[in-house]
MIDOSE-1310 file (N, C-alpha, C; in nm, 2 decimals, decimal comma, always signed):
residues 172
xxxx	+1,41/-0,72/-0,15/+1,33/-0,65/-0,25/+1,37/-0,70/-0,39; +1,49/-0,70/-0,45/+1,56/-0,74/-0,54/+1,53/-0,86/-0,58; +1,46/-0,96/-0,48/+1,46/-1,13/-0,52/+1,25/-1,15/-0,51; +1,19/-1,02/-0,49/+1,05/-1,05/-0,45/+0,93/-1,09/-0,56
xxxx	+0,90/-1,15/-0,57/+0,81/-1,16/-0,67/+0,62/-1,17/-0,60; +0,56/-1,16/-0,74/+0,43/-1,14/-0,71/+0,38/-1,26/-0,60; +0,29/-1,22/-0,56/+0,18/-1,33/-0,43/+0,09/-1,31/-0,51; +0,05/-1,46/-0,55/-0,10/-1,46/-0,61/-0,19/-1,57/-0,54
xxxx	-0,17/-1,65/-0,44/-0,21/-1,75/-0,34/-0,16/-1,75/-0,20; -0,23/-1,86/-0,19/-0,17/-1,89/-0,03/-0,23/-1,78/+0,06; -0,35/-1,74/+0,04/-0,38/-1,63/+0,15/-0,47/-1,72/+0,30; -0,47/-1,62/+0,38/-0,57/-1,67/+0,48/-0,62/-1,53/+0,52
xxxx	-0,62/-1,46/+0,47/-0,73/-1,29/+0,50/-0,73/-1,25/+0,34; -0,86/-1,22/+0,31/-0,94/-1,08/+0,27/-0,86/-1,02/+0,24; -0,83/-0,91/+0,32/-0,73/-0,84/+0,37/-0,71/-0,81/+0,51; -0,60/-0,73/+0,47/-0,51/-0,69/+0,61/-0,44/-0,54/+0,56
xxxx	-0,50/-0,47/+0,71/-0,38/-0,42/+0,70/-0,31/-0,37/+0,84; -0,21/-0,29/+0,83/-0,10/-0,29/+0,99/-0,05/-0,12/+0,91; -0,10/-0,10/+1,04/-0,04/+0,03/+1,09/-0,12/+0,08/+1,19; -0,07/+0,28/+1,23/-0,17/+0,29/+1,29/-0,26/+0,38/+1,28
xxxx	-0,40/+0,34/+1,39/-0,48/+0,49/+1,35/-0,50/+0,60/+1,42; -0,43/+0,69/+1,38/-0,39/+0,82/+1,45/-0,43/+0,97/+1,46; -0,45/+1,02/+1,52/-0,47/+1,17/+1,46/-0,62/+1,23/+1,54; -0,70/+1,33/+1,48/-0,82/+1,37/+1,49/-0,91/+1,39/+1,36
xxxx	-0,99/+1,42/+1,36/-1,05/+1,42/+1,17/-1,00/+1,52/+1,13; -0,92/+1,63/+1,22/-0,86/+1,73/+1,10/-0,68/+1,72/+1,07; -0,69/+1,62/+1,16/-0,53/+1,62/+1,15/-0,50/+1,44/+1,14; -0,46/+1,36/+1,08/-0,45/+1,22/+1,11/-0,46/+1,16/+1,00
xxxx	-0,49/+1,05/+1,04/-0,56/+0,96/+0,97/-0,69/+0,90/+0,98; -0,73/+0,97/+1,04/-0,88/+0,87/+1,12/-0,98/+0,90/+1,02; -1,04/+1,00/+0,94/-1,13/+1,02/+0,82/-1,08/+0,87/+0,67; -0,96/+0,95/+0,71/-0,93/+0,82/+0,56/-0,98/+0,69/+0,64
xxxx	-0,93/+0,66/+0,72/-0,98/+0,57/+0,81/-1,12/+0,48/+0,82; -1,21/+0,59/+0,86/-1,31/+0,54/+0,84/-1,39/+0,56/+0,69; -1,34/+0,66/+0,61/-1,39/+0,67/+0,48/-1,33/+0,54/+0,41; -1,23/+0,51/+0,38/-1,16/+0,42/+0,31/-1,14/+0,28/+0,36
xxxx	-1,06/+0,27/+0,44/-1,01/+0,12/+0,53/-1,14/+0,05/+0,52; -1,23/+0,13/+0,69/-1,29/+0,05/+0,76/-1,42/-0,05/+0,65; -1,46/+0,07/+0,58/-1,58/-0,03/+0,49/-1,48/-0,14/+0,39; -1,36/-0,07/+0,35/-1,29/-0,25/+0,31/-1,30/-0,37/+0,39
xxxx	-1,28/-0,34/+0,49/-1,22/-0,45/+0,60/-1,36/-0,51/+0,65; -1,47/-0,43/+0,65/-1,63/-0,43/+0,66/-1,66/-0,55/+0,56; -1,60/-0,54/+0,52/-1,68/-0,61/+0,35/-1,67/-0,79/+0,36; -1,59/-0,85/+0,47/-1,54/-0,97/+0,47/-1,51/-0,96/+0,63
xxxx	-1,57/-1,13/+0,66/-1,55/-1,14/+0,73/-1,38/-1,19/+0,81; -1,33/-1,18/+0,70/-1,26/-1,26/+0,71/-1,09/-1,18/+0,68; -1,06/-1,09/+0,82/-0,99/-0,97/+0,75/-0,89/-0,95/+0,90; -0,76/-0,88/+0,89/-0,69/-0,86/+0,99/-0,65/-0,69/+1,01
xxxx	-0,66/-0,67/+1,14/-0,61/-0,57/+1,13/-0,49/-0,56/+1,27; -0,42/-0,47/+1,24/-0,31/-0,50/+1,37/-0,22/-0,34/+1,36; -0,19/-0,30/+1,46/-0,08/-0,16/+1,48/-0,16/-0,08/+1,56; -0,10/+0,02/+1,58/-0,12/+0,11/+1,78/-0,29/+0,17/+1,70
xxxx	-0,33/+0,12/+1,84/-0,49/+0,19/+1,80/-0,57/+0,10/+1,77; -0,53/-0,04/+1,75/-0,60/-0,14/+1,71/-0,60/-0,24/+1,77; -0,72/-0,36/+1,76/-0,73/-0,47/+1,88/-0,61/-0,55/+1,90; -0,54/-0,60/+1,82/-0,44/-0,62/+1,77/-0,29/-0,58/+1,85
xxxx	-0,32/-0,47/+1,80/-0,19/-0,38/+1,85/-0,12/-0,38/+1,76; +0,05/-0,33/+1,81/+0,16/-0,32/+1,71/+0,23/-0,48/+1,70; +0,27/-0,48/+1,60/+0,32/-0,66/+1,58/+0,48/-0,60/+1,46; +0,58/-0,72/+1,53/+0,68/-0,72/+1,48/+0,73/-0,68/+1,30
xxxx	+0,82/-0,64/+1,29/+0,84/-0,64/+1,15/+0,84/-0,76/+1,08; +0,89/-0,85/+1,12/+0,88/-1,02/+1,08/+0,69/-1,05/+1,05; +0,61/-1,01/+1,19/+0,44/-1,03/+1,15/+0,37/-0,98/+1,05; +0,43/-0,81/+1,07/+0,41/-0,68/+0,98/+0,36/-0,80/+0,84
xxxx	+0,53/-0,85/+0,74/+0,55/-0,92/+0,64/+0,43/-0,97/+0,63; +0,43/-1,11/+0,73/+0,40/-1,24/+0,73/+0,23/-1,19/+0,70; +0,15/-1,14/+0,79/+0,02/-1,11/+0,78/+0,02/-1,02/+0,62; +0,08/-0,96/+0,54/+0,06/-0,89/+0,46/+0,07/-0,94/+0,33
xxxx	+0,16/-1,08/+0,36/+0,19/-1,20/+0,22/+0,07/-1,26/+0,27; +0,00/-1,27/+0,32/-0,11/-1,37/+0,34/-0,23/-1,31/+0,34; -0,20/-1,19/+0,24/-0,35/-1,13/+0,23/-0,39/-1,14/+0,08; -0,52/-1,08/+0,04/-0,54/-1,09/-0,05/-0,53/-0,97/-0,16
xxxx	-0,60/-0,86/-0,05/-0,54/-0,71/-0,10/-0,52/-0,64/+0,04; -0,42/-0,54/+0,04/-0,39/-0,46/+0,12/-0,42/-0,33/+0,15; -0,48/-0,27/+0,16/-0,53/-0,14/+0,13/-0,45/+0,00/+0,18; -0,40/+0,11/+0,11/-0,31/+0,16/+0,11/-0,39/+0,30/+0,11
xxxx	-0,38/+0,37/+0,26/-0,44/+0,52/+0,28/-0,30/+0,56/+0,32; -0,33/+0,70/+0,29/-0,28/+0,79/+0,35/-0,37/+0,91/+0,43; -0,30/+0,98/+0,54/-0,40/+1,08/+0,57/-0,38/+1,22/+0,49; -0,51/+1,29/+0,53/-0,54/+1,40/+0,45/-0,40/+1,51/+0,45
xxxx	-0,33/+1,53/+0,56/-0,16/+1,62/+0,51/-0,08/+1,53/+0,41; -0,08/+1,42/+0,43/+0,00/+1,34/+0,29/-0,05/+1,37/+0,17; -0,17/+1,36/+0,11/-0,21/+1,38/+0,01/-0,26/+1,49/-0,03; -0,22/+1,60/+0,05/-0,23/+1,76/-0,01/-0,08/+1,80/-0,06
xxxx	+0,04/+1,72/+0,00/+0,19/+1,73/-0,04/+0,23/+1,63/-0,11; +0,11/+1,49/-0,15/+0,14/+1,45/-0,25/+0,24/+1,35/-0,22; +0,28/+1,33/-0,07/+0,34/+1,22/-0,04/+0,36/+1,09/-0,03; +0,41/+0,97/-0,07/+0,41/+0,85/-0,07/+0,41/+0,78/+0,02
xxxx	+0,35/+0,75/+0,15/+0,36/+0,68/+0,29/+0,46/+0,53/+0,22; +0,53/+0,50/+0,34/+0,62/+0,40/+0,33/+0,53/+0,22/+0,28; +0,45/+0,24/+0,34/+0,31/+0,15/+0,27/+0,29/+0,12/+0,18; +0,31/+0,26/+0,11/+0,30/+0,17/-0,07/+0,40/+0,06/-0,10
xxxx	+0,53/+0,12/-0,11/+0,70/+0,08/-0,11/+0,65/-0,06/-0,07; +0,59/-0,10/+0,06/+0,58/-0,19/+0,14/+0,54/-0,30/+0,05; +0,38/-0,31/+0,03/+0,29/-0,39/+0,01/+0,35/-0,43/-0,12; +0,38/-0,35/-0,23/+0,44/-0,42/-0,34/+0,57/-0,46/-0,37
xxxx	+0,67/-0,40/-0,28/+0,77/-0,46/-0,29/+0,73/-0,63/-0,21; +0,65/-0,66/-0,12/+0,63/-0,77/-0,04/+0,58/-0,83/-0,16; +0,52/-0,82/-0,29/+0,47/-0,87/-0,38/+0,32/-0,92/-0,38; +0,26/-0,78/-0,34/+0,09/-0,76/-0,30/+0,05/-0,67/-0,33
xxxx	-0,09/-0,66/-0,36/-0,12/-0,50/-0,43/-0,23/-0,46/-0,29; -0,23/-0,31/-0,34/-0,33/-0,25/-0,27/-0,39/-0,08/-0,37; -0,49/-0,06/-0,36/-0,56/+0,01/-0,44/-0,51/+0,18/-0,32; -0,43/+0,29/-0,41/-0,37/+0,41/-0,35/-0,47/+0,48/-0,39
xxxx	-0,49/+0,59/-0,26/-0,59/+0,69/-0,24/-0,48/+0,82/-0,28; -0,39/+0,85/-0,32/-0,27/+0,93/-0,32/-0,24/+0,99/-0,44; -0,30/+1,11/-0,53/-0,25/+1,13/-0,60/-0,11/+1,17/-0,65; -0,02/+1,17/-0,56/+0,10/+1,13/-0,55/+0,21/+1,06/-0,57
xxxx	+0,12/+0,90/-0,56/+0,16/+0,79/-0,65/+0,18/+0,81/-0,82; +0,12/+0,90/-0,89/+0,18/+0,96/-1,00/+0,27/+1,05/-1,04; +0,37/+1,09/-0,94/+0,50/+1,10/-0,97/+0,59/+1,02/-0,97; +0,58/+0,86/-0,96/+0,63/+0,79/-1,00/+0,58/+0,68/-1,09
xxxx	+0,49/+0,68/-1,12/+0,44/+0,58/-1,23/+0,34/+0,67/-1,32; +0,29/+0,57/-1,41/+0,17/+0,59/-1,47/+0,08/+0,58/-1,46; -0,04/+0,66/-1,47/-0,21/+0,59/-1,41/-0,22/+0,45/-1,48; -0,18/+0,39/-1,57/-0,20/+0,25/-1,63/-0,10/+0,15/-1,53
xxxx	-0,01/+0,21/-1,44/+0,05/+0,09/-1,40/+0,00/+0,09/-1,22; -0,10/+0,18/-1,21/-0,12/+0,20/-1,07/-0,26/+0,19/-1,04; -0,33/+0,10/-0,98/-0,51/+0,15/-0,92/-0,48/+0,26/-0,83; -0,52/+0,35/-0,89/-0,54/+0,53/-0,78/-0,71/+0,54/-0,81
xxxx	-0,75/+0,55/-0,63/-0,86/+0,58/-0,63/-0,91/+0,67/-0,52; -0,91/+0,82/-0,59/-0,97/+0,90/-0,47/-1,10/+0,94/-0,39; -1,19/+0,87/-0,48/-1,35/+0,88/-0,41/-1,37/+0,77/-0,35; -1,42/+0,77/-0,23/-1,42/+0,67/-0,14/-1,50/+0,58/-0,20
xxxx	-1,63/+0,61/-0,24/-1,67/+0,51/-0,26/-1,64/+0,38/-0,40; -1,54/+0,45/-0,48/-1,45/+0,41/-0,56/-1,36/+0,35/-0,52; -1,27/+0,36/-0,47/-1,23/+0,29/-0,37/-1,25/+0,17/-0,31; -1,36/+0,16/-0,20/-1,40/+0,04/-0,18/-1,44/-0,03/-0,29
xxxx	-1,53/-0,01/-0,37/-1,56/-0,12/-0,45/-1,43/-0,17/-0,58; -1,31/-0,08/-0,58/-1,22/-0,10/-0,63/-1,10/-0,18/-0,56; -1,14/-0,16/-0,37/-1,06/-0,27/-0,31/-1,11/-0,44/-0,30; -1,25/-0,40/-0,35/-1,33/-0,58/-0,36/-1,31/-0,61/-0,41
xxxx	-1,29/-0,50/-0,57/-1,31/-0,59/-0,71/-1,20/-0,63/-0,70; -1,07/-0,60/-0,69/-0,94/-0,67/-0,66/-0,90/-0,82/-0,56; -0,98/-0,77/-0,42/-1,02/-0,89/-0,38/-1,04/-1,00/-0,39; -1,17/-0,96/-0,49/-1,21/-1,09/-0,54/-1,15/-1,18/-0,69
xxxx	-1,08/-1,11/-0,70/-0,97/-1,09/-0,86/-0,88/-1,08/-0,82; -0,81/-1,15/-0,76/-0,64/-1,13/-0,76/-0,56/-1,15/-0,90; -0,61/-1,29/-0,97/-0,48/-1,24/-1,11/-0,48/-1,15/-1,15; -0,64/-1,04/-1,15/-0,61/-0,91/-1,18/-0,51/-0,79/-1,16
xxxx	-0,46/-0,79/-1,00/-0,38/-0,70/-0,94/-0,24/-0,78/-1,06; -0,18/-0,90/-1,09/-0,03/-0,95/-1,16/-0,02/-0,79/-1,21; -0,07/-0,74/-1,33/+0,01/-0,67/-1,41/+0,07/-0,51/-1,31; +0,02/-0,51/-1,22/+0,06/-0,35/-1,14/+0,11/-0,42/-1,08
xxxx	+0,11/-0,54/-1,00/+0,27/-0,58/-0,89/+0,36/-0,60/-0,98; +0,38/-0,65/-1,09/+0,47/-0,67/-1,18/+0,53/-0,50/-1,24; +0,47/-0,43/-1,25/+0,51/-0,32/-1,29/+0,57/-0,20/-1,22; +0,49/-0,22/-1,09/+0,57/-0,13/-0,97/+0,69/-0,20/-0,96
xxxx	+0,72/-0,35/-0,92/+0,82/-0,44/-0,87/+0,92/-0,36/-0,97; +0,87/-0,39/-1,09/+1,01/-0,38/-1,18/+1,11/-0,21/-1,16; +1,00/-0,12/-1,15/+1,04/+0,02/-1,13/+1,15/+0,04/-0,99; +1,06/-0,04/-0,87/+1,13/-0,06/-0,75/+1,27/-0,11/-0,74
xxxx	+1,28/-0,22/-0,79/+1,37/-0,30/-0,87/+1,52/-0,27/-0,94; +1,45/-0,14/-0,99/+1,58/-0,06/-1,11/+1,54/+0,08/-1,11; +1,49/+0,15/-1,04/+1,49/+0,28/-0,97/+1,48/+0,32/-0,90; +1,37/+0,25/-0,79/+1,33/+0,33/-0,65/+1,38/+0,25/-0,55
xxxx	+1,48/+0,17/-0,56/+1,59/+0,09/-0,44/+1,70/+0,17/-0,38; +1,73/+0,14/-0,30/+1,86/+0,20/-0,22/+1,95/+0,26/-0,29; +2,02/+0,11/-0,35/+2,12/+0,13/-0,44/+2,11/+0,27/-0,54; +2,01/+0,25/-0,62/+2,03/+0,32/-0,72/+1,98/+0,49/-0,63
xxxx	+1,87/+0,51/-0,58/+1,87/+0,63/-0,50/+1,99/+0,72/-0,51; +2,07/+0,61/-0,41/+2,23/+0,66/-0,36/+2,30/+0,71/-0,48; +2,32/+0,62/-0,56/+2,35/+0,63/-0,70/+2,36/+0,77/-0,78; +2,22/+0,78/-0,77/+2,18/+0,93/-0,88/+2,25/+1,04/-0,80
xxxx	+2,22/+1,03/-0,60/+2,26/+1,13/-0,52/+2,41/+1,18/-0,54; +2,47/+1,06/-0,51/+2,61/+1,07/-0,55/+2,66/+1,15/-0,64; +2,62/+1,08/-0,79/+2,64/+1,15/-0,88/+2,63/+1,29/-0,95; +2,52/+1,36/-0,87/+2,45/+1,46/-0,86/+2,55/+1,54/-0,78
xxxx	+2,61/+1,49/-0,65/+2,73/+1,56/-0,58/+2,83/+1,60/-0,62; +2,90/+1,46/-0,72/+3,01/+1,47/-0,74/+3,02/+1,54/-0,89; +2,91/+1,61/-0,95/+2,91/+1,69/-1,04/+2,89/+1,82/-1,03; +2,84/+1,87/-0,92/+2,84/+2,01/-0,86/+2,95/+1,99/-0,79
């Protein structure tokens, strides 16, 4: 994480993404799913998808990477109980620490950044056309990989985590 820098080439997908699709439309992921994802992934022929529930299937943590540096944007849902608590699926963490963007459906993501250093988009159909326009514009995504990286980097890493916790212990 500490040594990652931005991907701005070298792709061979559109996008991609890896995880899985889970749940029922009142409990899961499957609404974001088809509201969000699938018309991204719709948009190009030229697109990967892989984890339980999919043609694909589940693929190593090593492929996880490898398919996800070789995209062009990554698209980053969460399902509908995440984003009523406002929680950050491990996904986000993922895609940008791998040094790749993907456009967050999570109002959540703003407890850690700023709306200027983040694409947050909760209307789907904003969304998609905010996962193309990225698509098709990658130097665009530089300044938000560059800015999550750096926060990841020197606040939201292991190290420092432990750090604050610690500290926080050993003063109570």
């Amino acid at each position: 994480i500490m040594k990652s820098q931005p991907i701005l080439d070298g792709f061979e997908y559109d996008a991609a993404f890896v995880g899985s699709k889970w749940g029922t439309d009142t409990r899961g992921n499957i609404k974001e799913w088809d509201r969000y994802l699938q018309p991204v992934l719709d948009s190009s022929e030229n697109t990967l998808l892989a984890g339980r529930g999919t043609k694909m299937g589940p693929v190593s943590v090593d492929k996880h990477v490898e398919i996800l540096g070789k995209s062009r944007i990554c698209p980053i849902i969460h399902a509908t109980s995440w984003k009523v608590e406002k929680g950050i699926m491990d996904r986000f963490w993922t895609v940008f620490s791998l040094g790749r963007f993907g456009v967050v459906d999570n109002e959540g993501v703003l407890d850690f950044y700023d709306e200027k250093d983040v694409v947050l988009e909760m209307d789907p159909d904003e969304y998609i056309a905010k996962s193309i326009y990225y698509m098709k514009n990658v130097e665009k995504q530089l300044p938000y990989i560059e800015a999550i990286q750096k926060r990841i980097k020197t606040e939201y890493n292991q190290r420092e985590v432990w750090r604050k916790i610690l500290g926080k212990i050993s003063k109570g």
